[in-house]
C-alpha positions as CSV (number, residue, x, y, z in Angstrom):
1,X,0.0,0.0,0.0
2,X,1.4,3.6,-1.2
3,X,0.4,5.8,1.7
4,X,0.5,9.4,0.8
5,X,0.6,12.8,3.5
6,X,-2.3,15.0,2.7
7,X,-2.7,18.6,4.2
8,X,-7.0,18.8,3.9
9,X,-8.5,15.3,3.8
10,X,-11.7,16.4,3.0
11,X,-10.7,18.9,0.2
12,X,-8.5,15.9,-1.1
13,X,-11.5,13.2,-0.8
14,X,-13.8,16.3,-3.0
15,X,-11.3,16.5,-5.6
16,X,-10.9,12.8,-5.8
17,X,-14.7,12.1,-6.0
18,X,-15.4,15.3,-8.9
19,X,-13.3,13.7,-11.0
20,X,-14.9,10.2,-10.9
21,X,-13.1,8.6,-8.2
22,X,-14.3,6.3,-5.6
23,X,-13.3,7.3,-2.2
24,X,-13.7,5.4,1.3
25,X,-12.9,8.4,4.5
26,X,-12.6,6.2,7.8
27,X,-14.9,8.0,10.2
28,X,-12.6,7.7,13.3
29,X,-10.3,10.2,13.9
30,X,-6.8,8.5,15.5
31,X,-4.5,10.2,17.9
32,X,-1.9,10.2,14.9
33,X,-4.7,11.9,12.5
34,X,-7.4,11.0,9.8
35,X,-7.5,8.4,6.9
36,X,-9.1,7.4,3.5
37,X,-8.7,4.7,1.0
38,X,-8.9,4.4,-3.0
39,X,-7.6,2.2,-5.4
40,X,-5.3,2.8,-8.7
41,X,-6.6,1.8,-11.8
42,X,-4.5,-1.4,-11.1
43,X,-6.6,-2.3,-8.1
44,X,-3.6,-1.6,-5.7
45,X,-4.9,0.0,-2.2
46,X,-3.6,3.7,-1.8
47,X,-4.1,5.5,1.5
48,X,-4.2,9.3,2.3
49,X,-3.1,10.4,5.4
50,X,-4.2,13.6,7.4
51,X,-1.5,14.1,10.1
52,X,-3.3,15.0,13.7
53,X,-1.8,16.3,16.9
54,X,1.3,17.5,17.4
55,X,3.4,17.1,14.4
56,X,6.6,17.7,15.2
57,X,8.4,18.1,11.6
């Protein structure tokens, strides 16, 4: 899985979904932030990442 840091998860899901895309947002929200999954064209799992708390970098 290809896991990809993402500044605005939900402006990054909208994107995704207007251009035809199917999207699945986890509803939790983990200490270490908020995640979604798609698929590539290939059928290999991709995962955004929305960084929570304290990020120290």
């Amino acid at each position: 899985m290809i896991n990809f840091r993402v500044r605005n998860l939900d402006a990054m899901t909208a994107q995704l979904r207007k251009n035809g895309i199917d999207v699945e947002v986890d509803e939790d929200v983990y200490p270490n932030g908020r995640f979604a999954k798609l698929f590539d064209p290939e059928g290999n799992p991709i995962q955004l990442w929305e960084p929570g708390g304290k990020d120290p970098h």
